[in-house]
C-alpha positions as CSV (number, residue, x, y, z in Angstrom):
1,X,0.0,0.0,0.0
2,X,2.9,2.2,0.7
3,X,4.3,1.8,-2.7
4,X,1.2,2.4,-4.1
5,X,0.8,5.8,-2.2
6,X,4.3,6.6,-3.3
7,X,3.8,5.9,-6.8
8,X,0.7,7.9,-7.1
9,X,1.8,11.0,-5.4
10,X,4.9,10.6,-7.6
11,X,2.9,10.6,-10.7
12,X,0.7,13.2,-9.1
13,X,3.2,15.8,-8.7
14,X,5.2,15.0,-12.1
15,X,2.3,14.7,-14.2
16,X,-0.7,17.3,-13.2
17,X,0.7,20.2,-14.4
18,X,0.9,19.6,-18.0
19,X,-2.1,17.4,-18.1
20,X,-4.1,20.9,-18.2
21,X,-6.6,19.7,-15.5
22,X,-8.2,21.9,-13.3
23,X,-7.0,25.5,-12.3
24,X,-4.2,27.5,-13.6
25,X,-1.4,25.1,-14.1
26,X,2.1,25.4,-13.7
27,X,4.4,24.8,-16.4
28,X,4.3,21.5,-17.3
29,X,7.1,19.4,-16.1
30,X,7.4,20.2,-19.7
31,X,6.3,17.4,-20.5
32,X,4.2,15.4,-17.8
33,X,2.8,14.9,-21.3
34,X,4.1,12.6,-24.4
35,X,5.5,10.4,-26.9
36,X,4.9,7.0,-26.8
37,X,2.0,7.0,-27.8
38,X,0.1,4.9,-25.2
39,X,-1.4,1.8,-26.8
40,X,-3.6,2.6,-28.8
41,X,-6.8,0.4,-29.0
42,X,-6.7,-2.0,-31.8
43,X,-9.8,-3.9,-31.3
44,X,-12.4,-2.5,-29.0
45,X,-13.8,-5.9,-26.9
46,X,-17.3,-6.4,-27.7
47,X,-18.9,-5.0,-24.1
48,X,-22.3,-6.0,-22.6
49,X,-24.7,-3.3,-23.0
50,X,-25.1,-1.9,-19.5
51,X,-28.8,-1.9,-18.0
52,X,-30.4,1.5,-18.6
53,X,-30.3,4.2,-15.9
54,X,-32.9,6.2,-14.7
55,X,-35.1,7.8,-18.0
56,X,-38.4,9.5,-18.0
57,X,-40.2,6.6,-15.9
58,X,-37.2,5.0,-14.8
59,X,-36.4,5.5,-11.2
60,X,-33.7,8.5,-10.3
61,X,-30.3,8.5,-9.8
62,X,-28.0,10.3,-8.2
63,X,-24.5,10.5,-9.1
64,X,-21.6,11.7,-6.8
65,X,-18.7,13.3,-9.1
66,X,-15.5,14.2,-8.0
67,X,-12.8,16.5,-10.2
68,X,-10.3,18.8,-9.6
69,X,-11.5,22.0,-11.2
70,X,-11.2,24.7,-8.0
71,X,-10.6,27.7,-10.8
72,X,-13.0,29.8,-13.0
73,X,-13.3,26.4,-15.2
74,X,-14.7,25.0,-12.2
75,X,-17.8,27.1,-12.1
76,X,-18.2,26.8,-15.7
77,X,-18.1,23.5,-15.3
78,X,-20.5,23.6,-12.8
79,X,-23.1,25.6,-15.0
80,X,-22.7,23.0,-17.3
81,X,-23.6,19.9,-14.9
82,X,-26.3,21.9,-13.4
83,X,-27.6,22.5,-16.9
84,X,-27.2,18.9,-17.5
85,X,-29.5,18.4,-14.2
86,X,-32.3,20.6,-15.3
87,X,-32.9,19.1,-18.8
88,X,-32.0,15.7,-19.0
89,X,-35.0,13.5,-19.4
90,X,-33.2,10.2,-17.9
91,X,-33.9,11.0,-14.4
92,X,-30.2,11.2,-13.6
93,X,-29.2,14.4,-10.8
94,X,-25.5,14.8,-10.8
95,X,-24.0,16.1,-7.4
96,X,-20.3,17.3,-7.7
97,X,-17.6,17.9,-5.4
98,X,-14.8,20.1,-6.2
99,X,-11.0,19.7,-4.5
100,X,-7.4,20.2,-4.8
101,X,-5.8,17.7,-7.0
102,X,-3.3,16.6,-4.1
103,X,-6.4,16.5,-2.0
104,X,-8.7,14.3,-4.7
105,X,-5.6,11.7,-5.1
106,X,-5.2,11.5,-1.3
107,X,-9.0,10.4,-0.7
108,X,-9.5,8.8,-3.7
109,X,-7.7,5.2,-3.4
110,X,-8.9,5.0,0.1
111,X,-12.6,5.2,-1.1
112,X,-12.0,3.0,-3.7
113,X,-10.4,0.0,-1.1
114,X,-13.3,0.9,0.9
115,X,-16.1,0.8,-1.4
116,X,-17.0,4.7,-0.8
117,X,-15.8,6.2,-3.9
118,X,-17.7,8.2,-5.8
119,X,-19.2,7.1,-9.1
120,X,-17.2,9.2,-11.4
121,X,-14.2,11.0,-11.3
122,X,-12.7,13.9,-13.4
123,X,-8.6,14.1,-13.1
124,X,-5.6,14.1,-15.5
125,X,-5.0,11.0,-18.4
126,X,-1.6,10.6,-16.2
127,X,-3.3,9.4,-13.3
128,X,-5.2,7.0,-15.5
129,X,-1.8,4.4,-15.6
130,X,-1.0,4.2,-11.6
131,X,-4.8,3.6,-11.1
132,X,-5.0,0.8,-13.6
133,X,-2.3,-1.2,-12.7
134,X,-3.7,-1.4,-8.9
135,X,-6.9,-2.3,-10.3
136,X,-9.0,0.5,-9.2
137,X,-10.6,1.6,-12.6
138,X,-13.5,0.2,-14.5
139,X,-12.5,-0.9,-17.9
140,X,-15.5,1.2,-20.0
141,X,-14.3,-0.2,-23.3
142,X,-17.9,-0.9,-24.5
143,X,-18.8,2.9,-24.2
144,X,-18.5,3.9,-27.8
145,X,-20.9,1.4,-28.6
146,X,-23.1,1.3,-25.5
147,X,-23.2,5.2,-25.5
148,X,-23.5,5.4,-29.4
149,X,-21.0,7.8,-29.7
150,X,-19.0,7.7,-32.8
151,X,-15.3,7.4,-31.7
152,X,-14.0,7.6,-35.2
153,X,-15.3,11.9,-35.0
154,X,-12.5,12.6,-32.6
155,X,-8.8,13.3,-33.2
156,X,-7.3,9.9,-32.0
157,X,-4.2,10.8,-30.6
158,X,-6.6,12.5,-28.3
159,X,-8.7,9.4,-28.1
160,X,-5.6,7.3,-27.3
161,X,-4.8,8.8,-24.1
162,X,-7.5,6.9,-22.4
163,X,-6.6,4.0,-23.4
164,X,-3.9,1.2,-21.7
165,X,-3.3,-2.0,-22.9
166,X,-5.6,-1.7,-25.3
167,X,-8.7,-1.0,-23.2
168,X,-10.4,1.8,-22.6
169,X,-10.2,2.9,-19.1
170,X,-11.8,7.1,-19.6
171,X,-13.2,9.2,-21.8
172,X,-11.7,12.5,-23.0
173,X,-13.2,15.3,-21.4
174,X,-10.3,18.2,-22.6
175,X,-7.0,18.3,-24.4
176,X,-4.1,20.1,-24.6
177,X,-1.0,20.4,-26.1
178,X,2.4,22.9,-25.3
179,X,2.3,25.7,-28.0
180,X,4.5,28.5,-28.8
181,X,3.9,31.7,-27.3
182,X,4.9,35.1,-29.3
183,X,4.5,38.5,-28.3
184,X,3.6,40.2,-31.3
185,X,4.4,44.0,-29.9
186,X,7.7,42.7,-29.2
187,X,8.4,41.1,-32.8
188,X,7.4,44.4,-34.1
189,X,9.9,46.5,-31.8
190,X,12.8,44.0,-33.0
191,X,11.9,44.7,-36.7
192,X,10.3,41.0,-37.0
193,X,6.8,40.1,-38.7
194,X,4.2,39.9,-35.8
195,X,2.4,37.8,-37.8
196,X,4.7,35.3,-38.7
197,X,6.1,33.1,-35.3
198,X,9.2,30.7,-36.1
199,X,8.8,27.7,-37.7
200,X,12.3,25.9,-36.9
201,X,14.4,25.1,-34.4
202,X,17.1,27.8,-36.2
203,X,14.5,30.3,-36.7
204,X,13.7,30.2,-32.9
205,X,17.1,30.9,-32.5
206,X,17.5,33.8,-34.6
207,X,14.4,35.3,-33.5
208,X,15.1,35.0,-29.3
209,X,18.5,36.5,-30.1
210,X,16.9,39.0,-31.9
211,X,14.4,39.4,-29.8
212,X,16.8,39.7,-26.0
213,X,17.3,42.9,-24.6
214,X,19.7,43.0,-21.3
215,X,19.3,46.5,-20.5
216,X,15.6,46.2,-20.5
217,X,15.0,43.0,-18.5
218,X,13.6,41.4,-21.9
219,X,14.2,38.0,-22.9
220,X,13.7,36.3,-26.1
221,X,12.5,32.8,-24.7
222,X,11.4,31.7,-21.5
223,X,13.0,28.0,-20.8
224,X,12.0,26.9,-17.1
225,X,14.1,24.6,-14.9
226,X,12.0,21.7,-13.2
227,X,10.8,20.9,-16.9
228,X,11.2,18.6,-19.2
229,X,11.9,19.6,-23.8
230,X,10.5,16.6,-25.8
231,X,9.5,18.2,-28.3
232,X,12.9,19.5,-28.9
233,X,14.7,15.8,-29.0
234,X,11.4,15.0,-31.2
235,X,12.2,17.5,-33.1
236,X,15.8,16.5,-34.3
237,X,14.8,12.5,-34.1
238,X,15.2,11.5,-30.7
239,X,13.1,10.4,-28.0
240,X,14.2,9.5,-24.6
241,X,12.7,5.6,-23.8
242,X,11.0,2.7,-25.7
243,X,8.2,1.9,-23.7
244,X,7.3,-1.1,-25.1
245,X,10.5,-2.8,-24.8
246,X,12.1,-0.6,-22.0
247,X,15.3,0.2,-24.0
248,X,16.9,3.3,-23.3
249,X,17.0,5.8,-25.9
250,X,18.6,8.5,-24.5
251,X,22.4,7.8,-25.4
252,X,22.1,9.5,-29.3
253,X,23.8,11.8,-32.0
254,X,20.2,13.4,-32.4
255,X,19.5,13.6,-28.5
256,X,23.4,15.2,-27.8
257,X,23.1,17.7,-31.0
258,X,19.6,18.7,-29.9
259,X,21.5,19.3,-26.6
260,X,24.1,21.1,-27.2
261,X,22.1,23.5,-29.1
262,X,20.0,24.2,-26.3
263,X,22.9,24.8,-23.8
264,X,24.4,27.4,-26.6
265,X,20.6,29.3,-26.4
266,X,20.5,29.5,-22.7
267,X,24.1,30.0,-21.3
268,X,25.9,31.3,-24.5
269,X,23.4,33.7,-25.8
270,X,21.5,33.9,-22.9
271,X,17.9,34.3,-24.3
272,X,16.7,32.9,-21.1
273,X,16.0,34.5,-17.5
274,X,18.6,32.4,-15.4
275,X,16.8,29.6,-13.0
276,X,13.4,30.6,-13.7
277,X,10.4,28.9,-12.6
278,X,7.2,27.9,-14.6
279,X,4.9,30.4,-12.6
280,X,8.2,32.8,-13.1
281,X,7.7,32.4,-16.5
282,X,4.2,32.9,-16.7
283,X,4.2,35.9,-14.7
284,X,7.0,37.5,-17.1
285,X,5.4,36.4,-19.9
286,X,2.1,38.5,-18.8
287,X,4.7,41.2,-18.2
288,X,5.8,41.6,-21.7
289,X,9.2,40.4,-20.1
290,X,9.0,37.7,-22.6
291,X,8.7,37.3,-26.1
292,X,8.2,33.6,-27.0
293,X,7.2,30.5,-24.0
294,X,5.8,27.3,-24.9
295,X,3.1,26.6,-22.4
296,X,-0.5,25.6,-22.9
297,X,-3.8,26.9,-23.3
298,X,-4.2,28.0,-19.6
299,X,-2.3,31.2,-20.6
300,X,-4.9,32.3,-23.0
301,X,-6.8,34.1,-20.8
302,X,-4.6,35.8,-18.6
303,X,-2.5,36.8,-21.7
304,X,-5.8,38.8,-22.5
305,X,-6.4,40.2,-19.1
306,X,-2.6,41.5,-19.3
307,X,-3.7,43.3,-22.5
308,X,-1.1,41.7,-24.1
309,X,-1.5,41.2,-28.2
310,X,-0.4,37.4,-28.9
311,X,0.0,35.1,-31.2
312,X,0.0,30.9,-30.7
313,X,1.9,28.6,-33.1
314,X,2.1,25.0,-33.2
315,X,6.0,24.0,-31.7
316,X,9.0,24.5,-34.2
317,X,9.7,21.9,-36.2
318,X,13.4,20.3,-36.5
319,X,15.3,18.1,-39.4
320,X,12.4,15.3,-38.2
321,X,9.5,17.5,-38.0
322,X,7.0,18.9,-35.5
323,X,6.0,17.5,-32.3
324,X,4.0,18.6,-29.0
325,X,4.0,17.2,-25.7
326,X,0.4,16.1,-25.2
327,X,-2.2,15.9,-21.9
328,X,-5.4,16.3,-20.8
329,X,-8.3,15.4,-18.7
330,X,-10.6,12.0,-18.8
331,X,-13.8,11.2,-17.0
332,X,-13.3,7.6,-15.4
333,X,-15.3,5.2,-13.2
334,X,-14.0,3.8,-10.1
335,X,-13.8,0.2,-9.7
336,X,-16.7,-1.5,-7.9
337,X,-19.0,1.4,-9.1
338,X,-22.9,-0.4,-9.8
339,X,-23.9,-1.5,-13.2
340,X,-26.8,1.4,-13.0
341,X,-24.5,4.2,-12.2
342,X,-21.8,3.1,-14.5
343,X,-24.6,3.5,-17.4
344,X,-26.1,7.3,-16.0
345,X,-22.2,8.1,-16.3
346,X,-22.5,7.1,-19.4
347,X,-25.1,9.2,-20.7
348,X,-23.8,12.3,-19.1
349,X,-20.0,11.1,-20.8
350,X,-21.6,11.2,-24.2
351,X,-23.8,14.2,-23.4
352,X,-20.5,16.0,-22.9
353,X,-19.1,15.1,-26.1
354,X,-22.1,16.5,-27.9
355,X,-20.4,19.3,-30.7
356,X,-22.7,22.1,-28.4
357,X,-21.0,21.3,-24.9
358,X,-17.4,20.8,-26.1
359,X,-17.8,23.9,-28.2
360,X,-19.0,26.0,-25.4
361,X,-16.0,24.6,-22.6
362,X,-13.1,25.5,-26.0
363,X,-15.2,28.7,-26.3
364,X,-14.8,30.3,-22.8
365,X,-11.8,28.2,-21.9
366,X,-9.3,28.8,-24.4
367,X,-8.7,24.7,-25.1
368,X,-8.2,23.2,-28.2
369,X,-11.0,21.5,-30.4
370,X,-10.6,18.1,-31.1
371,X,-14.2,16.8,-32.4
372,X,-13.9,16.4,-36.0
373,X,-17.3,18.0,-37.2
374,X,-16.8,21.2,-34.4
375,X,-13.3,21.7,-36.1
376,X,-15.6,22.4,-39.6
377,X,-17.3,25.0,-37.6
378,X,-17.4,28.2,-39.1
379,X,-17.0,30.3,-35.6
380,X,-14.5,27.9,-34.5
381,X,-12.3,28.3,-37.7
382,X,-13.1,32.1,-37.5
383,X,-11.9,32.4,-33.9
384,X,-8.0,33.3,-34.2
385,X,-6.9,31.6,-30.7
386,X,-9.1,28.9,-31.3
387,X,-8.5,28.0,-34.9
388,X,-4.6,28.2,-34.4
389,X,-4.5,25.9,-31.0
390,X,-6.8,23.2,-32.6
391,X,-4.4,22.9,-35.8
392,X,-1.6,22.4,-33.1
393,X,-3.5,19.7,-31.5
394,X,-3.2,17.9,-34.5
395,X,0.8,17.3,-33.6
396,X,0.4,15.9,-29.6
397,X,2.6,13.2,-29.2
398,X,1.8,11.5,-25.6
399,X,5.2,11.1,-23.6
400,X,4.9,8.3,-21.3
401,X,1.7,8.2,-20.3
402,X,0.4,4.9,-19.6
403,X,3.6,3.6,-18.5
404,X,4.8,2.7,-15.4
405,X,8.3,4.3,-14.8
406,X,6.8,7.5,-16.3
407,X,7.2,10.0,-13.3
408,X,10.6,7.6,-12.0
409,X,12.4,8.9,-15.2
410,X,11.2,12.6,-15.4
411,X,12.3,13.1,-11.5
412,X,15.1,11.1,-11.9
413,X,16.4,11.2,-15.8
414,X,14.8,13.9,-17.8
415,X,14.7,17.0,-15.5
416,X,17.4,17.2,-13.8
417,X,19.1,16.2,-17.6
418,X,17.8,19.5,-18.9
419,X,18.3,21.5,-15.9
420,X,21.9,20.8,-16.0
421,X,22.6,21.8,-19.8
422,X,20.2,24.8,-19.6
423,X,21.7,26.0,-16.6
424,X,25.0,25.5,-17.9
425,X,25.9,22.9,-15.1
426,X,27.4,20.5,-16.8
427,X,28.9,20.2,-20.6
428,X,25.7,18.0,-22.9
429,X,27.8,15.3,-23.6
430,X,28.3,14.8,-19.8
431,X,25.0,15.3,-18.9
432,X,23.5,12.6,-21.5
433,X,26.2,9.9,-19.8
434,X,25.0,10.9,-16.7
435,X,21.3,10.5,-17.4
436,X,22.0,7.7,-19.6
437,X,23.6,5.5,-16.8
438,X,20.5,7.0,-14.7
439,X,18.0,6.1,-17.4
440,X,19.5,1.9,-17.0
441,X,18.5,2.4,-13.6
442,X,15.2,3.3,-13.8
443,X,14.6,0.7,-16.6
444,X,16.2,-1.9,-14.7
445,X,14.6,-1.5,-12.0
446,X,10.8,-2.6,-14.0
C-alpha cells in the first residue's frame, strides 16, 4: 500500500501540471505529457450493454462526481452539470464535489479500497496508468458502442490517451498540447513580422536572439528549470525511452546535437532569464518580459487580461518534424461502481461530447478543439486563438503516459538532464552519460 501511495503521489506531482486539468497550471514538467504513444486500442472488446439508468419513468439517480477544477473552469463546469441536471430527461441528478488535486488523489484510493468512492471522477490521463495497474478503474471499453458515440469523429491521438493495454479505461473530457507563445508587440519593436512566429528550431534561434534585450530585462525565450523539452529531441529525431520494450534511448547523436544547441541558447546567448520557474515564466510572460514560451492553453486568458497582443503557433519543427507534448483530462469510473450508475455516467460522458457542450468549454476556456465535425465550424475556424490551437493539436505526441516508470524517469532522468545543460551545469555530452547511466536504472529496476 505504501508503494502504491508513493507511486501515485509521484505521478501526481510530475504529471498534473501539463495534463491541463483543473485550475491555472504550472508549467508542465514540460512534458508530464508525451511520446509514446500509449497503446492505442486495436480492437475495442465487444462490451455488454449496460442496463439503462434512470429515463423518463425510470427510477432517479443520483450520481456523486468528483474533479479537480477549483478555478473559474470550475464554475463553468458547474453551470454545465447543473444544466445537465435541469434538462436531461433520464432522471439522472448529478452532485459534484470540487478539491485540490493533491487533495482528490489522497482520498481517492482510500474510497475506492473501501467501497465509498464516488461514481465518477474527473482528473488528468496521467493518473489513469498508476490507477490501472492497482486495479481500481472500471475498464468502460464498450462505451462507444453502448453510448453510441461515434469514436472515429475525434482526433485519435486525443482518443488514445484513455486507453492502456488496449482498453479503454476514460473518456476524454479536454485536451491540450504545449504551444509556442509570441508576443507580437515585441516582434514588431525587434523589426520581425508579428504575424509570422518561427517555424524551426534555427529560426527560434535567430528570433530570441533578436528578440533579447539586457538592459531592459527582456528575454527572447522563457526555458524553465523543473521541466522537461521533448519536443525539442522529437524535433531532431530522438526520444528518450521505448516503452514497449524498456530500451533506453537516451544515449544518441540526435538527442546530444539537440543538446548542445539548447545549452548554446540559454548560457551562451543567454535568451533565457537564469533559473526561472514555470509560474516565473508565466508571470513575465504577462509582463511583456517575454517574447516567446511554450506553455499551454491555460495562458490564453490571462495573456488577455494582461492586454497583451499574442499570437500561438504549433512547436518548431526540427530536421524530423513537428512534435508537442500532449495531456489532458478523462472522466473515469472507479472500480466497484454499480452496473446502473456506471450506465447514467455514461449518458452524461456522451452528453458532454455532444459538438454544443465541447464547443462551449473550448469557447470560454481557451482549449483546443478536437471533435472532428466542431473543427468544420465556421466560428470555431473564424476564432484566431481557437482556430490556431486546434491545428496544433493535431501534432500531440503522448510522452509516457500509460507507463509505469513515467514519473521515475522525469524526477530522476529527464529533468534534472535538462536543468543541467540549460543551466549550464554541466557540458551535454556529460549530462547525456550521466542521465544515460540514470536512465539503465530506472529501466532496470521494471
Amino acid at each position: 500500500m505504501k508503494k502504491w501511495w508513493s507511486l501515485l503521489i509521484a505521478a501526481v506531482l510530475v504529471g498534473s501540471s501539463l495534463a491541463g486539468c483543473g485550475s491555472k497550471q504550472e508549467e508542465a514538467p514540460a512534458d508530464a505529457s508525451a511520446p509514446a504513444q500509449s497503446e492505442s486500442p486495436a480492437q475495442e472488446p465487444a462490451g455488454t450493454a449496460a442496463p439503462d439508468a434512470g429515463g423518463e419513468t425510470g427510477e432517479a439517480v443520483t450520481l456523486n462526481f468528483w474533479n479537480v477544477f477549483t478555478g473559474s473552469d470550475g464554475d463553468i463546469l458547474r453551470e454545465i452539470v447543473d444544466k445537465y441536471n435541469e434538462t436531461n430527461t433520464d432522471n439522472i441528478t448529478i452532485n459534484m464535489d470540487i478539491m485540490p488535486n493533491d487533495t482528490l488523489q489522497q482520498k481517492l484510493p482510500a474510497s475506492i479500497a473501501t467501497n465509498t468512492a464516488p461514481d465518477f471522477v474527473l482528473f488528468g490521463v496521467e493518473n489513469i496508468a498508476p490507477y490501472v495497474s492497482n486495479d481500481s478503474l472500471e475498464d468502460i471499453s464498450d462505451f462507444w458502442d453502448t453510448a453510441g458515440v461515434d469514436k472515429s469523429n475525434f482526433l485519435e491521438n486525443v482518443v488514445d490517451l484513455s486507453y492502456v493495454d488496449g482498453k479503454l479505461y476514460g473518456t476524454p473530457m479536454q485536451y491540450n498540447v504545449q504551444y509556442l507563445y509570441w508576443n507580437k508587440d515585441l516582434f514588431e519593436a525587434a523589426g520581425l513580422d508579428p504575424d509570422t512566429p518561427p517555424a524551426t528550431m534555427e529560426e527560434l534561434a535567430d528570433f530570441a536572439v533578436k528578440l533579447t534585450d539586457a538592459s531592459k530585462k527582456q528575454y527572447g525565450l522563457a526555458l524553465p528549470t523543473s521541466v522537461t523539452y521533448m519536443q525539442f529531441l522529437w524535433a531532431n529525431g530522438g526520444d528518450a525511452d521505448d516503452t514497449e520494450t524498456n530500451k533506453n534511448l537516451l544515449n544518441s547523436e540526435e538527442n546530444l546535437k539537440t543538446l548542445e544547441w539548447l545549452q548554446d541558447l540559454a548560457v551562451n546567448k543567454k535568451v533565457t532569464p537564469e533559473n526561472i520557474t514555470g509560474p516565473d515564466a508565466d508571470t513575465m510572460l504577462q509582463a511583456g518580459q517575454v517574447a516567446m514560451y511554450m506553455s499551454g492553453p491555460w495562458q490564453i486568458n490571462g495573456l488577455n487580461e494582461a492586454g497583451i497582443k499574442f499570437g500561438i503557433a504549433p512547436c518548431v519543427a526540427g530536421s524530423a518534424g513537428s512534435f508537442s507534448p500532449a495531456g489532458g483530462c478523462s472522466f473515469v469510473i472507479p472500480k466497484g461502481t454499480d452496473e446502473t450508475k456506471k450506465a447514467a455516467a455514461y449518458k452524461f460522458m456522451k452528453y458532454w461530447l455532444t459538438d454544443e457542450v465541447l464547443k462551449e468549454w473550448s469557447q470560454r476556456n481557451g482549449f483546443p478543439v478536437w471533435s472532428k465535425t466542431l473543427m468544420e465550424d465556421p466560428e470555431i475556424q473564424n476564432d484566431e486563438v481557437l482556430s490556431s490551437i486546434s491545428k496544433a493539436t493535431e501534432i500531440g505526441r503522448s510522452y509516457n503516459l500509460g507507463y509505469s516508470l513515467a514519473s521515475q524517469i522525469d524526477n530522476d532522468v529527464m529533468i534534472p538532464l535538462f536543468e543541467k545543460v540549460i543551466t549550464g551545469a554541466s557540458k551535454p555530452k556529460d549530462a547525456l552519460d550521466e542521465a544515460s547511466k540514470a536512465m539503465d536504472a530506472v529501466l532496470g529496476s521494471n
